[in-house]
Structure formats: structure tokens, C-alpha cells
Backbone as CSV, one residue per row, in Angstrom:
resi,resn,N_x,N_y,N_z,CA_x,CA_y,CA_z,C_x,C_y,C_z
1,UNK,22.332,60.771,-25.102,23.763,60.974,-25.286,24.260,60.458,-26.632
2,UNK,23.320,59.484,-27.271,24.052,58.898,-28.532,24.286,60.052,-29.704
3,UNK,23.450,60.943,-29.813,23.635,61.790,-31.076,25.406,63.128,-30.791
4,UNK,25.228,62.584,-29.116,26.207,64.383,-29.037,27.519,63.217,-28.807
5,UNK,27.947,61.823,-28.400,28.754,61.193,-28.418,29.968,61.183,-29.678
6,UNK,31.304,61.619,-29.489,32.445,61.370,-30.335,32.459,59.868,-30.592
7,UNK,32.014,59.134,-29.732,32.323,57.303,-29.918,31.378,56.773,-28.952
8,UNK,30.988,55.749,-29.819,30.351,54.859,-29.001,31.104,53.721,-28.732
9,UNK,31.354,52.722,-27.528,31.830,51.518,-27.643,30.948,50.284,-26.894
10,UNK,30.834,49.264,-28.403,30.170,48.268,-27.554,31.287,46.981,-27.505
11,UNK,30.026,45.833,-26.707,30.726,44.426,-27.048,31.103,43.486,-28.034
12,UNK,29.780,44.185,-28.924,29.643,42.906,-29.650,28.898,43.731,-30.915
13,UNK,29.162,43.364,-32.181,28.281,43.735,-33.678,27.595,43.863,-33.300
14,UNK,26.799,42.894,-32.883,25.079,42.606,-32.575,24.423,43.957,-31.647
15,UNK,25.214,44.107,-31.027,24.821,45.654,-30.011,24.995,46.342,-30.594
16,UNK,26.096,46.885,-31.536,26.068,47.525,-32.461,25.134,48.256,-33.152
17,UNK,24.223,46.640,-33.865,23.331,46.758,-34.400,22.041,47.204,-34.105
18,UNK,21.909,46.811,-32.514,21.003,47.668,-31.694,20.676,48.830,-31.722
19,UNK,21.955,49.022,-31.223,22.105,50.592,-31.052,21.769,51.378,-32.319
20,UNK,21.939,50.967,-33.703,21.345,51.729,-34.618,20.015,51.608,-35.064
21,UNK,19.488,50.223,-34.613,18.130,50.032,-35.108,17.386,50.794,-33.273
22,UNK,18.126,50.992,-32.248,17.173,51.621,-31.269,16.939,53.262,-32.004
23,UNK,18.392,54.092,-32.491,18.142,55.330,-33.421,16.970,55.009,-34.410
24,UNK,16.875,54.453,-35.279,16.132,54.464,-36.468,14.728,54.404,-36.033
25,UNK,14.354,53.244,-34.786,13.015,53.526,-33.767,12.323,54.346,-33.534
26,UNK,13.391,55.317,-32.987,13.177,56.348,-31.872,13.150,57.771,-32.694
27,UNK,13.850,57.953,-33.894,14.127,59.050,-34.300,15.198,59.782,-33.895
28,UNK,15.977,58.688,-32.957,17.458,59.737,-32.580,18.719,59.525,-33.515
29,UNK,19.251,60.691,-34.165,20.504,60.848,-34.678,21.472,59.533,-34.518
30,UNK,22.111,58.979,-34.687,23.041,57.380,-34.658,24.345,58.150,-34.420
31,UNK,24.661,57.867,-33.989,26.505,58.045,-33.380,27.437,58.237,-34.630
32,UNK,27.828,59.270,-34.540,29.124,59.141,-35.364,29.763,57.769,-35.626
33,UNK,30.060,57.791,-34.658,31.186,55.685,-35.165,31.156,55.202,-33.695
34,UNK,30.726,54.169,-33.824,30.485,53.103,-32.903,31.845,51.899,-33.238
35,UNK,32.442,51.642,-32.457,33.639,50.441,-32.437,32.987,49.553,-31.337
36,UNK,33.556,48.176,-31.870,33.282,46.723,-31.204,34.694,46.435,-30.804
37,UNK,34.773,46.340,-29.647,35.737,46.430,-28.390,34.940,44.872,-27.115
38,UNK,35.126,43.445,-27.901,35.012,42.583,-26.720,35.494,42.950,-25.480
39,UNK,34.997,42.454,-24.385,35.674,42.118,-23.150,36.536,41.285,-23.082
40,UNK,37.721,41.350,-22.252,38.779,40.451,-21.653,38.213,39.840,-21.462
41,UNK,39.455,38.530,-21.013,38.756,37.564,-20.107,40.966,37.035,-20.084
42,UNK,41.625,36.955,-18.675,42.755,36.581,-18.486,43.018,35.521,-16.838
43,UNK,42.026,34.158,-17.466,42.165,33.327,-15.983,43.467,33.630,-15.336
44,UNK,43.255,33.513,-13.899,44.045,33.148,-12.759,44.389,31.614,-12.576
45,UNK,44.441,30.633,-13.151,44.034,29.198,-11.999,44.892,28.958,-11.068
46,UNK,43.851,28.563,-9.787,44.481,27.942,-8.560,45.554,26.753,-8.764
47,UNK,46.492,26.727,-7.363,47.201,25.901,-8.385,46.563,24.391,-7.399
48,UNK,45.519,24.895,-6.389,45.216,23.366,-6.580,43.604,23.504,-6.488
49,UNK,42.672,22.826,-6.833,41.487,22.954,-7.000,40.548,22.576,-5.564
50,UNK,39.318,22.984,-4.786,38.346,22.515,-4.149,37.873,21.774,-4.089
51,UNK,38.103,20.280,-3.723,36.928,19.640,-3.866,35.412,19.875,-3.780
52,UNK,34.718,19.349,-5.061,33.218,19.384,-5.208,32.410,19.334,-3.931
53,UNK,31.060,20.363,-4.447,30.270,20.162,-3.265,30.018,18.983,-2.863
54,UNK,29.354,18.661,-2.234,28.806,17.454,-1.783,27.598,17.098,-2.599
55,UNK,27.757,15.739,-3.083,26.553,15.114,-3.593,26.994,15.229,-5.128
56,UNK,28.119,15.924,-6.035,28.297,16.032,-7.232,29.596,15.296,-7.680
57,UNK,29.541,14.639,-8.841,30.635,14.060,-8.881,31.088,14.172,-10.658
58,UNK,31.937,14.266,-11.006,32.791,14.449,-12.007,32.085,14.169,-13.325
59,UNK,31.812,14.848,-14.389,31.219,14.833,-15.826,29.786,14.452,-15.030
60,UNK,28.862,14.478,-14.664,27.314,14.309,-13.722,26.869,15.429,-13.232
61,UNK,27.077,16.365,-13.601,26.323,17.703,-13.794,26.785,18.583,-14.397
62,UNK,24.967,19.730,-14.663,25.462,20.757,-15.430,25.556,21.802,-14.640
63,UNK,26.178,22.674,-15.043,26.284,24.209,-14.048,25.879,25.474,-15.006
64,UNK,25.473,26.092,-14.322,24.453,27.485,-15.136,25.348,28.588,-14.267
65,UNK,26.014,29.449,-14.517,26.936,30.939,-13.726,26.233,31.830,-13.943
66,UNK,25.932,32.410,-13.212,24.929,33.575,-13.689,23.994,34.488,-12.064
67,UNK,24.009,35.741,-12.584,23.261,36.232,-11.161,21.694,36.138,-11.476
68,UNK,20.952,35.615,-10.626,20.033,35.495,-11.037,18.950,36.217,-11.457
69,UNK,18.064,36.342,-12.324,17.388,37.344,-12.878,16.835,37.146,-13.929
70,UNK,14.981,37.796,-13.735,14.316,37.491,-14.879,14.818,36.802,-16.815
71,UNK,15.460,37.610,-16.918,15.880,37.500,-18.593,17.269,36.453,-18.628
72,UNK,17.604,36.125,-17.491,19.045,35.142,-17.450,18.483,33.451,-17.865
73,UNK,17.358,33.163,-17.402,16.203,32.137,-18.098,16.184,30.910,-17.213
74,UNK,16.373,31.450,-15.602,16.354,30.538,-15.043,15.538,29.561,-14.700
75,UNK,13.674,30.844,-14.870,12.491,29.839,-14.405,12.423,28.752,-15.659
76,UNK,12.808,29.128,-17.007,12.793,28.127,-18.315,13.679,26.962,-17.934
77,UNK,14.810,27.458,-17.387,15.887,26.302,-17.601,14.898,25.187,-15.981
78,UNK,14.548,26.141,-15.389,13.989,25.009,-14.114,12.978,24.196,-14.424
79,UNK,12.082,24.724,-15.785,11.116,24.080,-16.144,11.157,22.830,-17.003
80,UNK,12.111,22.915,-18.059,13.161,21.957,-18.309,13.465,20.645,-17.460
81,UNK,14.247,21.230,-16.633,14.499,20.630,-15.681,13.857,19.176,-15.360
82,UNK,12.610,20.124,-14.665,11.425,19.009,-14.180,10.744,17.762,-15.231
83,UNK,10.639,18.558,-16.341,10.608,17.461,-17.931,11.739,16.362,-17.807
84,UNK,13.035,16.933,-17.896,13.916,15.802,-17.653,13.675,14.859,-16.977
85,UNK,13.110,15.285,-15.568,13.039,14.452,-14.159,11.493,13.301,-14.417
86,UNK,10.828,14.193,-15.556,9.375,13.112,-15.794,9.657,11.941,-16.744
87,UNK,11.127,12.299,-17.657,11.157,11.388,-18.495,12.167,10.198,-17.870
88,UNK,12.806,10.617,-16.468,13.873,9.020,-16.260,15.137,9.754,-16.931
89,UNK,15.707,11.586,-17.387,16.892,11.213,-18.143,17.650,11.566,-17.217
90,UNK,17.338,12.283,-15.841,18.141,12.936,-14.874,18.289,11.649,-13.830
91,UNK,17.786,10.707,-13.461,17.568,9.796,-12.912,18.280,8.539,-13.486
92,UNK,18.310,7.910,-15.075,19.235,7.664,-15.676,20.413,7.753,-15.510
93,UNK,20.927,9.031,-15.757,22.106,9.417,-15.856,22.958,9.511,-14.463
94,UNK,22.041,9.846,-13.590,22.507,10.381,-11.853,23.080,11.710,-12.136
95,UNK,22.465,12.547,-12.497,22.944,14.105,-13.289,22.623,14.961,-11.955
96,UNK,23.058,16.043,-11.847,22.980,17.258,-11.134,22.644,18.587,-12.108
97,UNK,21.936,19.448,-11.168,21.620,20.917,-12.120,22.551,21.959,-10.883
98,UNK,23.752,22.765,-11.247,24.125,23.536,-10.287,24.100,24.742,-10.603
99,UNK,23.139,25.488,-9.788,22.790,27.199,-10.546,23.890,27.620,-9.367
100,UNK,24.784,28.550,-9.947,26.101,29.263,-9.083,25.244,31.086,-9.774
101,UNK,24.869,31.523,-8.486,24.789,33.096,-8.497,23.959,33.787,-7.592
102,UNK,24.468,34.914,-7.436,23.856,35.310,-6.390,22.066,35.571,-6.540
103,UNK,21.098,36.203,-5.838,19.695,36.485,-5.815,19.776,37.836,-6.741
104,UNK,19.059,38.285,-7.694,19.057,39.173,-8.340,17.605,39.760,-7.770
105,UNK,16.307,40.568,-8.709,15.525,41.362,-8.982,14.646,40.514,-9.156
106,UNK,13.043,40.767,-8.508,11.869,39.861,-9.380,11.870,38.155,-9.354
107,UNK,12.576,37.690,-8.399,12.920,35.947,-8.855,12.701,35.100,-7.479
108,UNK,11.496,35.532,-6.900,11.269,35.177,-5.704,10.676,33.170,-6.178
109,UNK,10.150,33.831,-6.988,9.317,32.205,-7.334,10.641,31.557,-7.336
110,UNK,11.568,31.556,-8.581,12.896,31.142,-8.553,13.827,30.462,-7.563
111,UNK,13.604,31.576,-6.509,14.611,31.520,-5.295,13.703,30.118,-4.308
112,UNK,12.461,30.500,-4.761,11.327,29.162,-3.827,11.296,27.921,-4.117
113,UNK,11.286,28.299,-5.563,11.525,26.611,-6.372,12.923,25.849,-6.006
114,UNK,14.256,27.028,-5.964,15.091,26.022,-5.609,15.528,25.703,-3.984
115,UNK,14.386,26.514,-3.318,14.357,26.288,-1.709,13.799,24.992,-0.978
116,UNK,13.114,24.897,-2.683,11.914,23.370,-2.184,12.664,21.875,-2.174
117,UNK,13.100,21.096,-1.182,13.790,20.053,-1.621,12.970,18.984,-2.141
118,UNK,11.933,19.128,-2.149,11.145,18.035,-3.335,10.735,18.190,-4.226
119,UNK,10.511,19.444,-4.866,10.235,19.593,-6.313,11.432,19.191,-7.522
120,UNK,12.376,18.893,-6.953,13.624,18.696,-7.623,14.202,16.935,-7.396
121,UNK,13.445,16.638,-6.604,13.903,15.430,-6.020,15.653,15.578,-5.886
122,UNK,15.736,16.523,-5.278,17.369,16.363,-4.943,18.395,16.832,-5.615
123,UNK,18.189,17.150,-7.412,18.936,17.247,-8.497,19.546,18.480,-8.314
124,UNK,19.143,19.531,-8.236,19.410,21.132,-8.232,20.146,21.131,-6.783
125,UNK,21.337,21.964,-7.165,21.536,22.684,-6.013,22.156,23.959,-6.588
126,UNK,21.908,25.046,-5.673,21.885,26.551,-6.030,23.262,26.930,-4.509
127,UNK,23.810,27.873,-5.236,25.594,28.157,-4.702,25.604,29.888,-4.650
128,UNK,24.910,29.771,-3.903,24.334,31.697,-3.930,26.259,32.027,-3.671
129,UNK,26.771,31.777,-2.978,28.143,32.628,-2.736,29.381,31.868,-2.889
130,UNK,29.631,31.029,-3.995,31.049,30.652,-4.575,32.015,31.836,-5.007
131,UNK,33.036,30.732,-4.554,34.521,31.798,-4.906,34.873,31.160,-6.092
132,UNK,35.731,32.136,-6.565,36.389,32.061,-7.861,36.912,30.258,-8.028
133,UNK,37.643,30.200,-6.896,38.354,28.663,-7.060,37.322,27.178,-7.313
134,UNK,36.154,27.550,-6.536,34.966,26.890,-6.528,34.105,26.908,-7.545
135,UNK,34.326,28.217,-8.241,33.211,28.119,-9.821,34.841,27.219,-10.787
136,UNK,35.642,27.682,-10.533,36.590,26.602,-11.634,36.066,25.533,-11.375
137,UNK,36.343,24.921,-10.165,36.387,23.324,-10.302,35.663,22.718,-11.119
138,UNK,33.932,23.673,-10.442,32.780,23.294,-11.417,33.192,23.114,-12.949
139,UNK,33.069,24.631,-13.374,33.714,24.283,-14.996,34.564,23.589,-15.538
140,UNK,35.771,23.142,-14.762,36.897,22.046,-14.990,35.551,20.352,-14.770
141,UNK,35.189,20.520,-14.263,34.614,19.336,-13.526,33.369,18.997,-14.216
142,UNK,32.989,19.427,-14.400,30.703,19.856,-15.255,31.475,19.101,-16.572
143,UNK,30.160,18.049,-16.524,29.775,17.660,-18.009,30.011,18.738,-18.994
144,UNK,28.892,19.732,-19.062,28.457,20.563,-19.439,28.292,22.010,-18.927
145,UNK,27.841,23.316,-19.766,27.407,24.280,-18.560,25.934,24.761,-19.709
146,UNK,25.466,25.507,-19.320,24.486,25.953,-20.245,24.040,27.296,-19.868
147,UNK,23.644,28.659,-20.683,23.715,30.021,-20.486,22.424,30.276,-21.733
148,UNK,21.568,30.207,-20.723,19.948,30.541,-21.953,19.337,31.910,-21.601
149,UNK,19.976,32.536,-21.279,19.963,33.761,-21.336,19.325,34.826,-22.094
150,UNK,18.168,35.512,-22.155,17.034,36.338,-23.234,18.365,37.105,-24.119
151,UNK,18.750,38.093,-23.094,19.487,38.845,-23.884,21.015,39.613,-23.105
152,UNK,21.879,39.153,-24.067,23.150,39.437,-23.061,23.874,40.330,-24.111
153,UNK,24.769,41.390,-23.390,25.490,42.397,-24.567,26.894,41.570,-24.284
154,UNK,27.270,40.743,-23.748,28.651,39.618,-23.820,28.260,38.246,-23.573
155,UNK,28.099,38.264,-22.318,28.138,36.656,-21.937,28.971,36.314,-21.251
156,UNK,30.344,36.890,-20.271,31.426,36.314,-20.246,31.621,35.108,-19.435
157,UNK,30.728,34.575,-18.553,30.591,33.140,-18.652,30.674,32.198,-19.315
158,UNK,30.412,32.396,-20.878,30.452,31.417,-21.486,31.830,31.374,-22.399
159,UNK,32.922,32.352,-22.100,34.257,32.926,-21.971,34.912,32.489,-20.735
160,UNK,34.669,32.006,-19.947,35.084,31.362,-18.200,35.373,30.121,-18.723
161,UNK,33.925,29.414,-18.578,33.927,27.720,-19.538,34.578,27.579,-20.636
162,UNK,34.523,28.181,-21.627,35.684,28.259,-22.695,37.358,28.273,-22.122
163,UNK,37.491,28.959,-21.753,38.842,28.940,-20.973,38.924,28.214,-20.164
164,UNK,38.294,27.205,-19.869,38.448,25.667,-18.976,37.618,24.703,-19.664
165,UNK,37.543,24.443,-20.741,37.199,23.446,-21.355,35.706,22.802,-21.411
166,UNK,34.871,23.258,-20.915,33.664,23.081,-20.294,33.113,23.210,-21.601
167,UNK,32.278,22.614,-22.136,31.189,22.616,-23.356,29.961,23.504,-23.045
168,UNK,29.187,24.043,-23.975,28.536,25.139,-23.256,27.578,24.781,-24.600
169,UNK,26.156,24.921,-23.705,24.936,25.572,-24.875,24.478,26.660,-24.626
170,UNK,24.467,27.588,-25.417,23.902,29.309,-24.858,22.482,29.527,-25.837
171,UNK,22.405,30.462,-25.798,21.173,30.733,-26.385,21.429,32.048,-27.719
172,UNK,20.189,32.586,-28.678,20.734,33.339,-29.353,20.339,34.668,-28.777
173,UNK,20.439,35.112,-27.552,19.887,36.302,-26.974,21.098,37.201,-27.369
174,UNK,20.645,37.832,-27.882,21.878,39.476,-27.734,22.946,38.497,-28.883
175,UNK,24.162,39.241,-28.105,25.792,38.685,-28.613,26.114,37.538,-27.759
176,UNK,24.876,36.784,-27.700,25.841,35.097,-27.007,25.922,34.420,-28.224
177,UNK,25.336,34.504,-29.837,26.053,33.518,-30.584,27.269,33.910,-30.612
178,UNK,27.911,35.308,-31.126,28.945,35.845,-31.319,30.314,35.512,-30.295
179,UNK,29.607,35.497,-28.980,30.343,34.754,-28.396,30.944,33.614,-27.602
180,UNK,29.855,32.530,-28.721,30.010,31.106,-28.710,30.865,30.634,-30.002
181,UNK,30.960,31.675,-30.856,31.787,31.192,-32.125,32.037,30.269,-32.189
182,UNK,30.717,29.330,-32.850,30.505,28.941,-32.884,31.213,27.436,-32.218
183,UNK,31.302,27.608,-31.280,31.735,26.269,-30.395,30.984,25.318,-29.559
184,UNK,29.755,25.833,-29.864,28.809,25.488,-29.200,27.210,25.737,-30.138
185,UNK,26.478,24.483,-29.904,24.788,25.248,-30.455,24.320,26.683,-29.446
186,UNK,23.764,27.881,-30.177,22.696,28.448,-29.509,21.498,27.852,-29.834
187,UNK,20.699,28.209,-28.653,19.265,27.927,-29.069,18.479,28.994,-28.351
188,UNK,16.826,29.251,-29.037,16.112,30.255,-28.835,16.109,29.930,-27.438
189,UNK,16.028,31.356,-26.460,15.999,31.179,-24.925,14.243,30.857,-24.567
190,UNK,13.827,31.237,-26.010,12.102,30.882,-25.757,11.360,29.487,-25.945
191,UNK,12.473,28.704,-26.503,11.728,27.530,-27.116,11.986,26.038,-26.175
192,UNK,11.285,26.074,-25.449,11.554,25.032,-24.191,11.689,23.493,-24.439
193,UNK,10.929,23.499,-26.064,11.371,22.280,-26.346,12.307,22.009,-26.491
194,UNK,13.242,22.807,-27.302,14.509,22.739,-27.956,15.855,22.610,-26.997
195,UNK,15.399,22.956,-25.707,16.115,23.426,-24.410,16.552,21.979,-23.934
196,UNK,14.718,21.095,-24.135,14.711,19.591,-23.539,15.483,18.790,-24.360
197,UNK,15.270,19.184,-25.595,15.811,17.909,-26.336,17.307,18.203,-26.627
198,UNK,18.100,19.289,-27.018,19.553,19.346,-26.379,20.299,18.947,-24.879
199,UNK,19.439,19.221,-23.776,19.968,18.813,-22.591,20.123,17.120,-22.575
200,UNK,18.564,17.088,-23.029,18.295,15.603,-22.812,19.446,14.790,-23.660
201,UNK,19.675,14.920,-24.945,20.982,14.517,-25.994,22.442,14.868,-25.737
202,UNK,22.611,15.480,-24.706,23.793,15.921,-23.911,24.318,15.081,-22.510
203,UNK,23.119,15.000,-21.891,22.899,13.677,-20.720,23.173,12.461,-21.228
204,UNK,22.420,11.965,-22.387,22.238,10.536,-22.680,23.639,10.098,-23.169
205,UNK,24.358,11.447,-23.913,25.463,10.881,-25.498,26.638,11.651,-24.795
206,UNK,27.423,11.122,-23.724,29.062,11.925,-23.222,29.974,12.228,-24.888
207,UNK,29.521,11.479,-25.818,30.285,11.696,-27.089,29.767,13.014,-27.315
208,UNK,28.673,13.521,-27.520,28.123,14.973,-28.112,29.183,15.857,-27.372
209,UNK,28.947,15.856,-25.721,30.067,17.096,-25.592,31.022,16.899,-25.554
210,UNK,31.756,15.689,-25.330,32.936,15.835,-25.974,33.493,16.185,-26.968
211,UNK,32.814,16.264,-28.269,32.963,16.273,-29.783,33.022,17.948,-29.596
212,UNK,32.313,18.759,-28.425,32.462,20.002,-28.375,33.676,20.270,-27.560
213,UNK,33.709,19.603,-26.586,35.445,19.843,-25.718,36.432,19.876,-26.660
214,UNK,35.986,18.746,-27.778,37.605,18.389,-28.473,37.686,20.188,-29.170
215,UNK,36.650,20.746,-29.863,36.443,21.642,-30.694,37.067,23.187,-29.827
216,UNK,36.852,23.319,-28.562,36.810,24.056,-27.667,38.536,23.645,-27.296
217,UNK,38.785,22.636,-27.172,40.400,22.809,-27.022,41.390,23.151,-27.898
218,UNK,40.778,22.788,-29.103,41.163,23.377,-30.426,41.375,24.460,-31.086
219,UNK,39.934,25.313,-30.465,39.783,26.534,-31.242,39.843,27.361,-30.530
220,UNK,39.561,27.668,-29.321,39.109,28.597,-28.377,40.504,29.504,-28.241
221,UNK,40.005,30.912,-28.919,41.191,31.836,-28.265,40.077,33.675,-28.017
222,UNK,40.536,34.158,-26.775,40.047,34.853,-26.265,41.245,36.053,-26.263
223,UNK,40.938,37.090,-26.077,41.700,38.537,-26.078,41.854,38.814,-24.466
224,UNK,43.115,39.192,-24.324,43.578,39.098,-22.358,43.264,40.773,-22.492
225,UNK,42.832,40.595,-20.835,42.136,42.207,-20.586,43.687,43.203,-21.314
226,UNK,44.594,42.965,-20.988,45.519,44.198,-21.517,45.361,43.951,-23.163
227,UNK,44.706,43.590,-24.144,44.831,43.422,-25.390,43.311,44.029,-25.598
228,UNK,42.124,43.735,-24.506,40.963,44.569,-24.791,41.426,45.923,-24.674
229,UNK,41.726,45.930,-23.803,42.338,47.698,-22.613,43.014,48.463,-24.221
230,UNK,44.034,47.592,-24.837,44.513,48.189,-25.959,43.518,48.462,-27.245
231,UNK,42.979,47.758,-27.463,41.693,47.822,-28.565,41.035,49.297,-27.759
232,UNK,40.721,49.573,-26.964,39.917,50.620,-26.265,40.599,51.750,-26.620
233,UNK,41.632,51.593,-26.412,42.584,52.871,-26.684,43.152,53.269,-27.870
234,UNK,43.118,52.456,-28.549,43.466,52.251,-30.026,41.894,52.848,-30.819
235,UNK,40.818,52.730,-30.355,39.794,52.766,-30.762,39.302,54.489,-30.282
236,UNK,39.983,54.893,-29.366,39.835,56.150,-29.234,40.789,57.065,-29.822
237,UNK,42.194,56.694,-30.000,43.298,56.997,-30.746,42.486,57.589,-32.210
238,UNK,42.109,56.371,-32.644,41.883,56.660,-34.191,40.404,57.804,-34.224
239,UNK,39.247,57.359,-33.339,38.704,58.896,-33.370,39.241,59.949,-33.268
240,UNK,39.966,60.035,-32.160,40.840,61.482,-31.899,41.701,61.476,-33.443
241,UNK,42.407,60.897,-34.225,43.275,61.478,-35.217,42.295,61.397,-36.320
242,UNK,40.803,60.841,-35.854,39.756,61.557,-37.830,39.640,62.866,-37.652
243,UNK,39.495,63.362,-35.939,38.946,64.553,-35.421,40.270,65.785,-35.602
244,UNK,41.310,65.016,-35.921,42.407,66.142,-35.871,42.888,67.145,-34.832
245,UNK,41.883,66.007,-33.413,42.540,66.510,-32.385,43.807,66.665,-31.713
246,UNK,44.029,68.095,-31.414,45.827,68.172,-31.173,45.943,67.515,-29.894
247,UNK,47.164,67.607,-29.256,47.405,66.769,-27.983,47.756,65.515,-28.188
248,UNK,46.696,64.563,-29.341,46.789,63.023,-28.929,47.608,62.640,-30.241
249,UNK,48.413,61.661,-29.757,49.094,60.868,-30.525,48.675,59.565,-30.942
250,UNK,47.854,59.384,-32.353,47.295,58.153,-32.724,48.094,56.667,-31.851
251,UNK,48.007,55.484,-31.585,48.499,54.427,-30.891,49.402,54.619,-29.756
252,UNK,49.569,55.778,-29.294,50.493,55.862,-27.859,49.645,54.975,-26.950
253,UNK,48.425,55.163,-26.414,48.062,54.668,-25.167,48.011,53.215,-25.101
254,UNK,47.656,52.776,-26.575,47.179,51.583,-27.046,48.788,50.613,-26.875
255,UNK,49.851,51.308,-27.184,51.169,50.835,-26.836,51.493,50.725,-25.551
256,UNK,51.130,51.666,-25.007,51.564,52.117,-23.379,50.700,50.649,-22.553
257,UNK,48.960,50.431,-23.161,48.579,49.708,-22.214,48.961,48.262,-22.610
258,UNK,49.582,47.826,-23.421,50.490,46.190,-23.388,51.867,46.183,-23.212
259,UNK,52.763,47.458,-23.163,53.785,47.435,-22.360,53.754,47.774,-20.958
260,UNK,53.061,48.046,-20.495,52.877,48.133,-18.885,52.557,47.234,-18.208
261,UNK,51.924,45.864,-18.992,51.263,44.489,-18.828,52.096,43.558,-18.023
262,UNK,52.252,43.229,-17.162,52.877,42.095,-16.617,52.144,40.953,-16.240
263,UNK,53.155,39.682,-17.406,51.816,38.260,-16.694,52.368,37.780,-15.803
């Protein structure tokens, strides 16, 4: 479909960039014009919060959001994990690991490892079916969150935590630097050392993420779904008026979808 497409729309440059180096690969024709159109992201918050699961308590764990699945990097981040638990830093600290997502594809080992209550000595707990109000708290509540992810065309988890203050390490898979802007380190989702020795310097030093909270309260601004919705339409607007197609009126819809907006 890419060569006979009027528009392509992605998330992020970086897909973008994909998408032309998958043409140049393959030998297929590249799209007329491709536009970068982020995803929304327009919290709800409860107006009163859940108390924590049981056994977790305030800045003493990290939380990972995510459905689970090969390339999301859960068996890495579990392997991690267990390093922590050999060196005294999870034990130290009295830290928690909370994977929030449902069972995905291929991740049976995954799903076993965190079924086992002694391979973890207790640390991990996995939240196959949280509600919205229950992943806030976490992110209001979590030290940290972390998203090591192979390859993501957004990330918007790490757009959730951003919008609640949560410090985040992601990885450079896909468009998660792009959309860590820079508020956070990425690191390779392959390099397990690098995984240990950020977590581990995140556990030991409450100053490190804070120094990222302060940065994240500072900087963090995100586009509300009716301002993506408008970019979308605005982005088809202006194809339709290179194309000199009759009917459409360059920025009508793109107007129409933030005056129809009610917060």
C-alpha cells in the first residue's frame, strides 16, 4: 500500500525513517509524504486514589506498564532483576519490581518466572488486570518506572508516567528516545549491563530520580488527544490542497476537531 498511498501517517520521525529505509530495502516506491502526527495522551485523575497493593509502599518500587510480550523486554528486565537480588541492592533498599499487563504471545517462560514465589524472593509482583485508577497510584506512588522495550512506534506509557511525575528509564528501541525528550536516560534494550547499573544507581541514590522528577515537572508537555485529532486533520487538509482536491477546504476539520472539544 505504501507506493499507491496519498499519505502516510506515523508517530514518530524515527518511523518515519523506517518506513523509508524499509522502501529503499525492499525496492518499493516511498510514499508521496509521510507526516509525524504523535499520539494524545489527556489524563482523567481520580479524584481520590487506591490504596497500594499489598506489600508495596511509597518511592520502594519500580513499575514496568506494558502488555506482555517478547520485544517489550520483560525476560531482560527479569534477568536484571535477579542480579540486583545477588548483589544485596533490592534487599538493601526493601524495593519492589511491579510488572502491570496483561499475558501477551510467546511469554510462557515469563508468565512462570513470575508464577514462581521463590525465584524472586518475594520482590516482583505481576498485576495482570489493573484499572486505570490503580496503574495511577502506582505511577503517582513508584520510585521509578522503567520501559526497555526492543522496539516501540510511541511508547505511550512512558507519556502516562510523564503526566504523573514518575521518572522513567526507557530504552532506545524505535521512537522511545523521541519520546522521552529527553527527560529521562535511554538505554540499549540489549545491554543488560547497562540495565543493572542504572537500576542499581536509581535504588541506591533517591537524589538521581528526583533530579529527573524535578526535570519532568518542569518540562513535560504533551499534545491532548483533540490537538493530535487536529494535527491529523490538518495533515490531511494540506495533502488534499497540494492535490487540488475540490470539495475540501484546507484547516476546516482541523478547526472543527478543537472546537467541538469539551474539557
Amino acid at each position: 500500500m505504501l507506493p499507491i498511498a496519498d499519505l502516510v501517517m506515523v508517530t514518530a520521525d524515527r518511523i518515519a525513517t523506517d518506513v523509508r529505509e524499509l522502501c529503499a530495502a525492499t525496492g518499493i516506491v516511498p510514499p508521496a509524504r509521510i507526516a509525524v502526527v504523535p499520539l494524545g495522551y489527556e489524563p482523567a485523575p481520580p479524584r481520590t486514589l487506591p490504596p497500594l497493593p499489598a506489600g508495596l509502599q511509597p518511592d520502594r518500587f519500580v513499575v514496568f506498564v506494558s502488555t506482555i510480550e517478547p520485544r517489550k523486554g520483560h525476560a531482560m528486565l527479569l534477568r536484571v532483576w535477579v542480579r540486583l537480588l545477588a548483589e544485596g541492592v533490592v534487599q538493601r533498599a526493601d524495593f519492589r519490581l511491579v510488572i502491570v499487563g496483561r499475558p501477551g504471545w510467546m511469554v510462557e517462560d515469563t508468565l512462570s518466572a513470575l508464577a514462581d514465589p521463590v525465584r524472586f524472593a518475594g520482590s516482583v509482583l505481576h498485576l495482570a488486570n489493573a484499572d486505570d485508577t490503580t496503574v495511577t497510584a502506582l505511577y503517582r506512588r513508584a520510585a521509578f518506572s522503567v520501559y526497555p522495550s526492543v522496539y516501540e512506534g510511541f511508547g505511550l506509557p512512558i507519556i502516562e508516567a510523564f503526566a504523573n511525575a514518575c521518572p522513567v528509564i526507557g530504552s532506545t528501541g524505535g521512537s522511545i528516545p523521541e519520546t522521552m525528550a529527553g527527560l529521562g536516560p535511554s538505554l540499549d534494550p540489549l545491554d543488560e549491563d547497562a540495565w543493572f547499573i542504572a537500576l542499581r544507581d536509581w535504588i541506591d541514590h533517591p537524589d538521581i530520580r528526583q533530579q529527573h522528577r524535578d526535570r519532568i515537572v518542569q518540562g513535560f508537555a504533551h499534545p491532548s488527544w483533540p490537538e493530535a485529532a487536529a494535527r491529523i486533520f490538518a495533515a490531511i487538509d494540506q495533502m488534499a490542497a497540494q492535490q487540488h482536491k475540490p470539495g475540501v477546504q484546507p484547516g476546516v476539520r482541523a478547526q472543527a476537531a478543537l472546537s467541538q472539544h469539551k474539557p
